[in-house]
FIDOZA-233366 format. One record per residue (C-alpha): residue number from 1; residue in three letters; x, y, z. Coordinates in nm, 2 decimals, always signed. Layout:
REM residues N
PT   num   residu     east    north       up
PT   NUM      ALA        X        Y        Z
...
***
This chain:
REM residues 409
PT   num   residu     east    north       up
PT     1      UNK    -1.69    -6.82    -1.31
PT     2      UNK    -1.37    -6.72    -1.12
PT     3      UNK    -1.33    -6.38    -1.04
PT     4      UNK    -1.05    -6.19    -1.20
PT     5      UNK    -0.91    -6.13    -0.76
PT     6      UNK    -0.97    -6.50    -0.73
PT     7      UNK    -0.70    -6.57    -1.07
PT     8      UNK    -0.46    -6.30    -0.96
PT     9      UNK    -0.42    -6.46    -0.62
PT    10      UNK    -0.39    -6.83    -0.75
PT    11      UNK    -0.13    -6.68    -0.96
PT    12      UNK    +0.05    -6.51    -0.67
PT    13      UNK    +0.01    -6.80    -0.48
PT    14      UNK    +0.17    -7.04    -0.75
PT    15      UNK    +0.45    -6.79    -0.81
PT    16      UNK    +0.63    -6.78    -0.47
PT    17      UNK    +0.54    -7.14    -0.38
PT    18      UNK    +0.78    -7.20    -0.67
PT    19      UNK    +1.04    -7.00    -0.56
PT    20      UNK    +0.98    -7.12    -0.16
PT    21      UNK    +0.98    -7.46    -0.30
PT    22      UNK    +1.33    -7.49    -0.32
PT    23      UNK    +1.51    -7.15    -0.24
PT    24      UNK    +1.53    -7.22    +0.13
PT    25      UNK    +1.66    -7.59    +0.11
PT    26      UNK    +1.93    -7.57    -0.18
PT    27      UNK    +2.20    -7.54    +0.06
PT    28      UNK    +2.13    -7.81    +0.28
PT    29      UNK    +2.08    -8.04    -0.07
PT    30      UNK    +2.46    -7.92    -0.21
PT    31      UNK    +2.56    -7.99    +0.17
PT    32      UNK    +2.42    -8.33    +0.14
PT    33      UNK    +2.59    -8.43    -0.14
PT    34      UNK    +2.88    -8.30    -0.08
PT    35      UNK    +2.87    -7.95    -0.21
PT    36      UNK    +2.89    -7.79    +0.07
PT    37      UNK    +3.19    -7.58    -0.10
PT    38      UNK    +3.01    -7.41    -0.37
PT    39      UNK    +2.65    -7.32    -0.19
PT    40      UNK    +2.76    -6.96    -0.19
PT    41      UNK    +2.73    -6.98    -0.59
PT    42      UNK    +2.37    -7.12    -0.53
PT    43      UNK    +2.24    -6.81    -0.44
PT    44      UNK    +2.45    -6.57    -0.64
PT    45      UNK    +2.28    -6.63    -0.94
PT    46      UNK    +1.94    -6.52    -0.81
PT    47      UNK    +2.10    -6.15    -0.77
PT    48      UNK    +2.25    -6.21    -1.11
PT    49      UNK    +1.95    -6.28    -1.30
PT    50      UNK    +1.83    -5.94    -1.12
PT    51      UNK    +2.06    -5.74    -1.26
PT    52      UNK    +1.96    -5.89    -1.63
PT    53      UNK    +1.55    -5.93    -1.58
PT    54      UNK    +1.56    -5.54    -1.63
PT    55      UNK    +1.64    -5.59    -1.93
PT    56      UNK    +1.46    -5.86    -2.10
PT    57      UNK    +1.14    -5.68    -1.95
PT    58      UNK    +1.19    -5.35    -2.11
PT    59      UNK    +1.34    -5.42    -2.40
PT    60      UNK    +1.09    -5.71    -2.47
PT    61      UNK    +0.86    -5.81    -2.28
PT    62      UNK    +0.73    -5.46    -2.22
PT    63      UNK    +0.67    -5.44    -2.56
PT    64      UNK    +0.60    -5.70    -2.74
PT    65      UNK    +0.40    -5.98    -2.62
PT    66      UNK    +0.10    -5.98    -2.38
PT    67      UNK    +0.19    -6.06    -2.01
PT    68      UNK    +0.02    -6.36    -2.01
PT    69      UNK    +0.20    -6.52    -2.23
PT    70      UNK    +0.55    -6.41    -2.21
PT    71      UNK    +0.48    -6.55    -1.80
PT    72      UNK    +0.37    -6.86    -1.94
PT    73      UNK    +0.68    -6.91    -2.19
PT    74      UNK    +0.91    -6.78    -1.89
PT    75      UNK    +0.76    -7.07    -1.63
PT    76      UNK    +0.78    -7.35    -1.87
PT    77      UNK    +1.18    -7.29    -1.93
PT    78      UNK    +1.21    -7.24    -1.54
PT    79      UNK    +0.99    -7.58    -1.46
PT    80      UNK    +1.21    -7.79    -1.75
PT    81      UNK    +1.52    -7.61    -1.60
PT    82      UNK    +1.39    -7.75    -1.25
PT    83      UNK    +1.30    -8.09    -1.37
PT    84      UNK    +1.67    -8.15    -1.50
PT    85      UNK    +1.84    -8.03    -1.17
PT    86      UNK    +1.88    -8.34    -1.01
PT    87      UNK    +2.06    -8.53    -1.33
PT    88      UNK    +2.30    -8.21    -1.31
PT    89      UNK    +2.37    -8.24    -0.94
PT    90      UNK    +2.52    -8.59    -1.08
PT    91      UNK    +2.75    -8.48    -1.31
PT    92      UNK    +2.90    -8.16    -1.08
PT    93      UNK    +2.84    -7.88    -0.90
PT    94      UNK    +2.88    -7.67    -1.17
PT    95      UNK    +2.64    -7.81    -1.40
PT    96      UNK    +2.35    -7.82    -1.13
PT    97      UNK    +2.43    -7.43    -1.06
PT    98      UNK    +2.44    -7.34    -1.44
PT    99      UNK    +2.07    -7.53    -1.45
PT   100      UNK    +1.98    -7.31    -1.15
PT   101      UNK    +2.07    -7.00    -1.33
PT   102      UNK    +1.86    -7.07    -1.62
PT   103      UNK    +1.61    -7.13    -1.39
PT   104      UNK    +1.62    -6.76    -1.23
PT   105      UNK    +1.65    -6.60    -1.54
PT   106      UNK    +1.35    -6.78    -1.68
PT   107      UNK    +1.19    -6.67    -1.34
PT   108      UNK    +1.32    -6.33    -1.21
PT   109      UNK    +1.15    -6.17    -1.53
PT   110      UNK    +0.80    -6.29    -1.42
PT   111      UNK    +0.85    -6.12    -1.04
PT   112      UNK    +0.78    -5.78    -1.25
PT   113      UNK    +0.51    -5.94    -1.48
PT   114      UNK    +0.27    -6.09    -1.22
PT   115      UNK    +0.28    -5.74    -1.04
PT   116      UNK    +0.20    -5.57    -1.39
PT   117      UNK    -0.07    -5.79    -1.47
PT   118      UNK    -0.22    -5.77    -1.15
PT   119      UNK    -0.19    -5.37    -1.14
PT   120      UNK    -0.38    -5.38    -1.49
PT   121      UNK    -0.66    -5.60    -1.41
PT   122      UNK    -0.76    -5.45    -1.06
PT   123      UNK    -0.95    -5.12    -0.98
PT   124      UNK    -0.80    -5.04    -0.68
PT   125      UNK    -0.45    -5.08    -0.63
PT   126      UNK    -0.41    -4.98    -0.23
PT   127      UNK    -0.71    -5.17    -0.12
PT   128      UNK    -0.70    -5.47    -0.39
PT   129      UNK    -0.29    -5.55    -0.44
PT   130      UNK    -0.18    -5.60    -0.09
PT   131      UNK    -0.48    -5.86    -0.03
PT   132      UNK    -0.36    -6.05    -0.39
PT   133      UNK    +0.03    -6.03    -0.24
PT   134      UNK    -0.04    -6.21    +0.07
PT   135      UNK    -0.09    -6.52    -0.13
PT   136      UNK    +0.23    -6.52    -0.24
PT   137      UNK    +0.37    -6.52    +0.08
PT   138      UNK    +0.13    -6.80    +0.17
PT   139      UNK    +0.25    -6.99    -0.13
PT   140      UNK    +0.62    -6.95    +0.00
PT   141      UNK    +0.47    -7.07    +0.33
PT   142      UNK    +0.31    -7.34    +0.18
PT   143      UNK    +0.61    -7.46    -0.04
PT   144      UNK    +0.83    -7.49    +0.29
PT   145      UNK    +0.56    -7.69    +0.41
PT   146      UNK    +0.53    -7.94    +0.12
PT   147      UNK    +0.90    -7.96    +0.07
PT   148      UNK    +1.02    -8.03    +0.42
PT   149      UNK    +0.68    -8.13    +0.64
PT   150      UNK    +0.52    -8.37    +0.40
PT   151      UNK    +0.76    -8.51    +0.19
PT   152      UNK    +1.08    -8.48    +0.43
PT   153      UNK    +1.28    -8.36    +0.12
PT   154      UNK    +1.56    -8.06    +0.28
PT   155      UNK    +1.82    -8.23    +0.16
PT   156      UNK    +1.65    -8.45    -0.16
PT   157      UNK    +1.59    -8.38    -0.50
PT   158      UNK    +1.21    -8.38    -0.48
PT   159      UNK    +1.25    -8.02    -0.38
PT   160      UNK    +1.35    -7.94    -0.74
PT   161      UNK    +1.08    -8.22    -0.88
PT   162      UNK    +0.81    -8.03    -0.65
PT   163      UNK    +0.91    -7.67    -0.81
PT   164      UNK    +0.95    -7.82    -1.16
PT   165      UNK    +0.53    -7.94    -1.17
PT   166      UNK    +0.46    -7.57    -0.98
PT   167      UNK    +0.61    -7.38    -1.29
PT   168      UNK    +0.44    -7.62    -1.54
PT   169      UNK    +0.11    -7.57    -1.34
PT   170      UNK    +0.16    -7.18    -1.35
PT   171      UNK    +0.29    -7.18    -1.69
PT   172      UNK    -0.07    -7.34    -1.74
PT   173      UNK    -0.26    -7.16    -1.55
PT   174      UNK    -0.10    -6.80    -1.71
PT   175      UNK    -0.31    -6.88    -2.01
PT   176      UNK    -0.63    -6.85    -1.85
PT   177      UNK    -0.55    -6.54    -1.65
PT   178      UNK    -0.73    -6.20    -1.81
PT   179      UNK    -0.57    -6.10    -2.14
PT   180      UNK    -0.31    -5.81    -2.05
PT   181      UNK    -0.14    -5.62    -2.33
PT   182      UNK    +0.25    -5.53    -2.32
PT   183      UNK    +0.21    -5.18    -2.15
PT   184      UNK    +0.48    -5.03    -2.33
PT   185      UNK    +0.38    -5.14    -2.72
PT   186      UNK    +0.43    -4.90    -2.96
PT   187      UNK    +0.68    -4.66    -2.75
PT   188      UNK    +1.08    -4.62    -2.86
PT   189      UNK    +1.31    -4.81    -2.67
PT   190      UNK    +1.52    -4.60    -2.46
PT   191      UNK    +1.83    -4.77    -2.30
PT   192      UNK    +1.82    -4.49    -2.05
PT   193      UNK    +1.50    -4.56    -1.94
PT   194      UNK    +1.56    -4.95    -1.95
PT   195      UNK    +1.83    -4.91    -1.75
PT   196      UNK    +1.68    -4.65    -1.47
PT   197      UNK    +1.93    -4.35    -1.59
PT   198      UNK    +1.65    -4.11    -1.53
PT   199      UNK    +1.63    -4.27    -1.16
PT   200      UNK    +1.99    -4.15    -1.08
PT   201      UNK    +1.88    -3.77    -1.05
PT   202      UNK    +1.77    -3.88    -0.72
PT   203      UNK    +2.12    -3.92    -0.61
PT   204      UNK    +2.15    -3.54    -0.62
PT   205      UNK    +1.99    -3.57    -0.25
PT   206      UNK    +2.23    -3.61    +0.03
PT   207      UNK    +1.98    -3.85    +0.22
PT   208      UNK    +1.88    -4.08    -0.05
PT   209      UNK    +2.20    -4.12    -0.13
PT   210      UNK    +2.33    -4.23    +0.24
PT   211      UNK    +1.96    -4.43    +0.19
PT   212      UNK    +2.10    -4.62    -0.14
PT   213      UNK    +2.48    -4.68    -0.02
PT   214      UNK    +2.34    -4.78    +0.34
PT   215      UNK    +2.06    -5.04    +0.17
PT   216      UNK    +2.34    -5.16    -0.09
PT   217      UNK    +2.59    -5.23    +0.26
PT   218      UNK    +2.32    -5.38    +0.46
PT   219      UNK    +2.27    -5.66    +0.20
PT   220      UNK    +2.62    -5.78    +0.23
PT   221      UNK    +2.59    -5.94    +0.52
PT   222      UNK    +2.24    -6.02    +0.49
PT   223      UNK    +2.34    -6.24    +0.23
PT   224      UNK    +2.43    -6.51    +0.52
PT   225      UNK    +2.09    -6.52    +0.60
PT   226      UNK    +1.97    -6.68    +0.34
PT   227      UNK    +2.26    -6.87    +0.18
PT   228      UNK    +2.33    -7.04    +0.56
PT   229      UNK    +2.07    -6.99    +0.82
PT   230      UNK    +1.91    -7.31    +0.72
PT   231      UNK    +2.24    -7.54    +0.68
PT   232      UNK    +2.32    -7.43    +1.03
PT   233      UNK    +1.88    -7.48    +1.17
PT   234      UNK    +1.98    -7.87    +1.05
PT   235      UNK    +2.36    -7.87    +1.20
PT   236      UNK    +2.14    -7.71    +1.54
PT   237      UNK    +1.92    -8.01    +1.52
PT   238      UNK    +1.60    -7.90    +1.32
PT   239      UNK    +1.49    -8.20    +1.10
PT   240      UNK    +1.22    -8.04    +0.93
PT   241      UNK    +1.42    -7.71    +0.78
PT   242      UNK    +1.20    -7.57    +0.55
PT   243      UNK    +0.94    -7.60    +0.76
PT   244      UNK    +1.09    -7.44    +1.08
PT   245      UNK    +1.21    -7.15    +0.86
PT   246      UNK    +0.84    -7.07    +0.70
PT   247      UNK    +0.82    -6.92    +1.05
PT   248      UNK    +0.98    -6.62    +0.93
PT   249      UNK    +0.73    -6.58    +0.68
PT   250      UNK    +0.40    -6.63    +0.92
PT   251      UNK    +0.65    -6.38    +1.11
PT   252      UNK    +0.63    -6.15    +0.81
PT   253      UNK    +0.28    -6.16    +0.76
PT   254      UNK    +0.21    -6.08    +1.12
PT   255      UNK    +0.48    -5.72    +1.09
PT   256      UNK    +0.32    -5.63    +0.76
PT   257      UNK    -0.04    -5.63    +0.90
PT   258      UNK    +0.09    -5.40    +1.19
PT   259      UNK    +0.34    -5.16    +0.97
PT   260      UNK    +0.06    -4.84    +0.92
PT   261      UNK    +0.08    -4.83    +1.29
PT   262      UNK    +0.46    -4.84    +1.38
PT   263      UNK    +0.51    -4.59    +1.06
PT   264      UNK    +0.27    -4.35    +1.26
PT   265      UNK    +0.54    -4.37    +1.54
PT   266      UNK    +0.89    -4.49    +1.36
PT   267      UNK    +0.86    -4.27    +1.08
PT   268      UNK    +1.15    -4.40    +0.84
PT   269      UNK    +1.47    -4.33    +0.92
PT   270      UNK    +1.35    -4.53    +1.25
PT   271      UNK    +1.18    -4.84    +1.12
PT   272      UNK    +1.50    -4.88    +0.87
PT   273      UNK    +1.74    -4.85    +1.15
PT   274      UNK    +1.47    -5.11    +1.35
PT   275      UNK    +1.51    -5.34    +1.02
PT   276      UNK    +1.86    -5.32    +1.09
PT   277      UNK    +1.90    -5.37    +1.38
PT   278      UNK    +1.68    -5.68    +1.39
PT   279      UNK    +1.91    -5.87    +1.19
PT   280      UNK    +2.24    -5.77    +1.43
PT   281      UNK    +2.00    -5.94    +1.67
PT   282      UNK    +1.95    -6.19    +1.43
PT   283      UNK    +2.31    -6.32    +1.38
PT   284      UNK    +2.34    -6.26    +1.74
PT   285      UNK    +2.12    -6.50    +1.83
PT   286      UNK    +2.31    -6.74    +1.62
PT   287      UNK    +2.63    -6.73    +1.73
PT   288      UNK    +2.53    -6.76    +2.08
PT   289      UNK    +2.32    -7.06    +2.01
PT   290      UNK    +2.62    -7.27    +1.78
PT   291      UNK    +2.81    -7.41    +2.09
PT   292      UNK    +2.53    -7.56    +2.27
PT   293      UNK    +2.31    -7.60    +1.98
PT   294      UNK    +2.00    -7.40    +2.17
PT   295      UNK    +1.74    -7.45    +1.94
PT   296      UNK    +1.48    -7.15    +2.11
PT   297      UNK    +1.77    -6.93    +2.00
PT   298      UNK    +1.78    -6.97    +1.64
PT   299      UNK    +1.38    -7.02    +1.64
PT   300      UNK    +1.38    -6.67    +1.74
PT   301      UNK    +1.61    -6.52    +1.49
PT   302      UNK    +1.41    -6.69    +1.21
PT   303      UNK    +1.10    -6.50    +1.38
PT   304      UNK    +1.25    -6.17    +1.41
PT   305      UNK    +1.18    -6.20    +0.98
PT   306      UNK    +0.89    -6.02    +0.97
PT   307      UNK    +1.08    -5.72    +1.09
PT   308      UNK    +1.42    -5.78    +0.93
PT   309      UNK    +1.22    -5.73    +0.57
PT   310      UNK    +0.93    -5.56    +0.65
PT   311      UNK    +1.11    -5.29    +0.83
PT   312      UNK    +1.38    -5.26    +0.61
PT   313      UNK    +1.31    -5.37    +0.25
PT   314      UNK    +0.90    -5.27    +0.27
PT   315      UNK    +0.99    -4.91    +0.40
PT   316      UNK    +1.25    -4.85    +0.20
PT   317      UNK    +1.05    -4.93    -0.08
PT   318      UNK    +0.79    -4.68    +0.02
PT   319      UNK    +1.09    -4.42    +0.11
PT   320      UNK    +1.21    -4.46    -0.26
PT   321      UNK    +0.85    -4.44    -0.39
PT   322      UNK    +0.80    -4.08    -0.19
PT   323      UNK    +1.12    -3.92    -0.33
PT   324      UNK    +1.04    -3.96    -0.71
PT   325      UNK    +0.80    -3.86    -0.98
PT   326      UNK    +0.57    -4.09    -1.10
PT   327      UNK    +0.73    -4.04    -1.44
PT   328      UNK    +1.08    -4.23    -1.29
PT   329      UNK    +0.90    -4.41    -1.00
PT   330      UNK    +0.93    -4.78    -1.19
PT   331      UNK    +1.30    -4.70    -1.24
PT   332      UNK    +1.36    -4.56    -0.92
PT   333      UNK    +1.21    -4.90    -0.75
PT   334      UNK    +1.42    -5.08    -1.05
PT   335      UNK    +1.72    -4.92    -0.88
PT   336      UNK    +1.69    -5.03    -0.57
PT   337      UNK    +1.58    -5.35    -0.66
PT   338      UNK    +1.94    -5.37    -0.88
PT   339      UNK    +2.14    -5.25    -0.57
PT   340      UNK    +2.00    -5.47    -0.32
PT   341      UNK    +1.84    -5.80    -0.49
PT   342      UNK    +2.12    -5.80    -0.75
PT   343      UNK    +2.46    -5.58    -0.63
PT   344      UNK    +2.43    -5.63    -0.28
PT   345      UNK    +2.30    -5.98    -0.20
PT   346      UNK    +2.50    -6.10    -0.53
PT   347      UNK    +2.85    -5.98    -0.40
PT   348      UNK    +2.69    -6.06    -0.03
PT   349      UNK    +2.67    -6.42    -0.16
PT   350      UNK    +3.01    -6.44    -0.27
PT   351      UNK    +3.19    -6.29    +0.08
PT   352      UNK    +3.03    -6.48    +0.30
PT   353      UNK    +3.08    -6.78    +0.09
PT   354      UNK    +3.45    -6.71    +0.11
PT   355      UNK    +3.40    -6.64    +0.47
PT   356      UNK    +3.22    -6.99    +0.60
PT   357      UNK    +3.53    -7.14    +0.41
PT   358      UNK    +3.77    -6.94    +0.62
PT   359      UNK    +3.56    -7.14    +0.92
PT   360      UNK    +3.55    -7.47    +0.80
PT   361      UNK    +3.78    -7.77    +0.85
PT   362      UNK    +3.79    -7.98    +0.58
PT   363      UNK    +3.66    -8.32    +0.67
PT   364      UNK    +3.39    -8.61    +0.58
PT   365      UNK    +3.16    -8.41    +0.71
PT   366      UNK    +3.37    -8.05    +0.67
PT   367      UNK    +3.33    -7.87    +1.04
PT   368      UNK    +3.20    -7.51    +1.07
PT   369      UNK    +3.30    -7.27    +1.36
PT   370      UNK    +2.93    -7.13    +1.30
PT   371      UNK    +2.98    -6.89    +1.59
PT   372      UNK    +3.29    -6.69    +1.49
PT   373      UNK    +3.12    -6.70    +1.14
PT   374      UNK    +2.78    -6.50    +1.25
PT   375      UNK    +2.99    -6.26    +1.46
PT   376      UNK    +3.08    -6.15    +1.13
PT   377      UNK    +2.76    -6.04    +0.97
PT   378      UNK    +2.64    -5.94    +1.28
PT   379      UNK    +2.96    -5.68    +1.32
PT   380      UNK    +2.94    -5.55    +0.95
PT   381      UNK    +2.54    -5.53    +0.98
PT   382      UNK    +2.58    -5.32    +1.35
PT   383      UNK    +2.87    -5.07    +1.21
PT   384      UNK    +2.64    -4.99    +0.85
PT   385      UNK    +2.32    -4.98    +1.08
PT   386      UNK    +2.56    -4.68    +1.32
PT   387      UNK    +2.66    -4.52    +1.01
PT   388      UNK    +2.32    -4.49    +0.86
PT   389      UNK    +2.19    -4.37    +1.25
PT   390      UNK    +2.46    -4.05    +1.23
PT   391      UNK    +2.45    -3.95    +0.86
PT   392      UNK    +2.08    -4.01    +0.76
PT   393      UNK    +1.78    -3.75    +0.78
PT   394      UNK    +1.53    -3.68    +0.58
PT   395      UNK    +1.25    -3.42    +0.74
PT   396      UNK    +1.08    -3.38    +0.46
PT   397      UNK    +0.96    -3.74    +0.41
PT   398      UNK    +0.95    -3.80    +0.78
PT   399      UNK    +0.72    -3.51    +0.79
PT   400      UNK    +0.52    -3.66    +0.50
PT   401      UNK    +0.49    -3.99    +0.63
PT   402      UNK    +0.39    -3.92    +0.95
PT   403      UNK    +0.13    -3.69    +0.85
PT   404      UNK    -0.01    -3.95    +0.56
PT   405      UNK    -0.04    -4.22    +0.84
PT   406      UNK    -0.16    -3.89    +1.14
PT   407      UNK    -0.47    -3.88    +0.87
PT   408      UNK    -0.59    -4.20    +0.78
PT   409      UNK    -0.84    -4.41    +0.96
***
């Protein structure tokens, strides 16, 4: 019989290979068809359905139905959603996004329920969770792999065909997975608590607050990352897209392996300010590499991944995690999941949307000034990443931190 680890990490697996099946190529798809326009609206309804999933899972979900089955329901509408892309892309651009977004609010929902039904069925959450959670990063991985090595499909529809039969399968495969019981059934609804009011107390603390304003500004501009970088890996001369960018998430792998031992000597105001600094590098790297299309240039900024999110995102979720109760610790990781996934990505979607349409000639193909446009993010990510440096500090955590980490084995 499967063991219960075994489900969970088929699950995790299944659950980002659906997102990595088609999150990563989108752009170059819309580009192909001549959408090149309206990519930035592509990825502003991920951070969208962020902002609602809250929502839905504590007013519902939470309470209602068991886990299993409220993922299963939520996987089959994405899948269907998935399936019909393609037709949409037909009609209009804005029919194929409005199919996308019921897509992501079918899915962001079940981001929150695969970690709460893993956290119910395991023993021990340290040593068990982050060995279930690498799958999922292997599933991305392996969706990249699919999509763009083996079927050659950056810029086809399979992508969306590939990602519809995941969902189905782990709509599936949800209703074999160990039966897990709405964790909040029986308890009064609280708006407040749905929508993390008791969280906000933390922004009574000078440093979290520079912490929450400086995460919210960093994900402006890291919104060109993932909206563009692999439109501009093709226009460099990359055939296989998805498959060059899975690097970042080998890249991520390799950084979160090695994180208990840079946190030992970092501590956290230093790895943020190393998260942030990575992706200056990052765009950087870019804009030197768009006039002579040097291809070892943008390889490395897609490596330098592991520390762009490890560094920044991973840590800050442990930085949030250390300044809170456990009474407000889901809403205090809700928050910053709202400010970054949702606010700053979503309205990070949007500028730099508006920005690559400041650089591009219009034209059959349009023409991008790709290096004036990374400059950009690269500028607004190096002045938030000075600001944070000068107005940031914590001793207490830093103290905590390093002493956790000075103890362990």
């Amino acid at each position: 019989m499967t063991s219960v680890r075994t489900q969970l990490s088929i699950m995790m697996f299944l659950q980002f290979f659906i997102w990595g099946a088609w999150y990563v190529t989108v752009g170059n798809y819309m580009t192909a068809h001549g959408m090149f326009d309206q990519v930035s609206w592509a990825y502003t309804v991920g951070p969208i359905a962020a902002i609602i999933s809250p929502v839905f899972l504590g007013m519902i979900a939470d309470r209602f139905f068991a886990t299993e089955r409220v993922l299963a329901a939520m996987h089959l509408i994405g899948g269907l959603a998935m399936f019909a892309v393609p037709a949409a892309a037909e009609i209009g651009p804005g029919a194929m996004i409005a199919l996308l977004m019921v897509h992501m609010l079918a899915y962001m929902p079940t981001l929150g329920l695969t970690n709460t039904l893993a956290f119910h069925n395991i023993e021990d959450q340290e040593r068990d969770f982050p060995l279930i959670r690498v799958f999922g990063t292997i599933g991305w991985i392996a969706a990249n792999w699919v999509v763009s090595k083996w079927l050659v499909g950056d810029e086809k529809a399979v992508q969306f065909y590939v990602t519809g039969i995941a969902s189905i399968a782990l709509a599936g495969f949800s209703l074999t997975l160990p039966h897990t019981p709405p964790p909040a059934a029986g308890k009064k609804v609280s708006i407040g608590e749905i929508f993390g009011v008791d969280a906000l107390q933390l922004l009574k603390e000078w440093p979290f607050v520079v912490f929450i304003v400086g995460s919210f500004l960093i994900c402006i501009p890291l919104a060109a990352y993932y909206a563009y970088a692999p439109v501009f890996a093709s226009k460099v001369g990359f055939e296989n897209v998805a498959f060059t960018m899975s690097f970042g998430q080998i890249s991520e792998i390799v950084f979160m392996l090695s994180m208990p031992l840079f946190f030992r000597r970092l501590g956290v105001k230093w790895m943020l300010l190393v998260g942030m600094a990575a992706w200056v590098a990052r765009y950087g790297l870019f804009a030197a590499a768009d006039e002579d299309n040097i291809k070892w240039m943008v390889l490395l900024g897609i490596l330098l991944h592991g520390i762009c999110y490890d560094f920044f995102f991973v840590t800050g979720f442990i930085y949030t995690d250390k300044k809170c109760s456990k009474e407000i610790r889901g809403q205090a990781q809700g928050l910053l999941v709202l400010v970054t996934q949702g606010l700053g990505l979503g309205i990070g979607a949007q500028v730099v949307g508006r920005l690559v349409a400041k650089y591009t000639t219009a034209g059959d193909p349009p023409v991008t000034d790709w290096g004036s446009f990374w400059i950009a993010p690269a500028a607004m990510a190096g002045v938030v990443m000075l600001l944070f440096a000068f107005l940031f500090n914590d001793r207490a955590v830093e103290s905590e931190v390093k002493g956790e980490t000075e103890t362990k084995p």
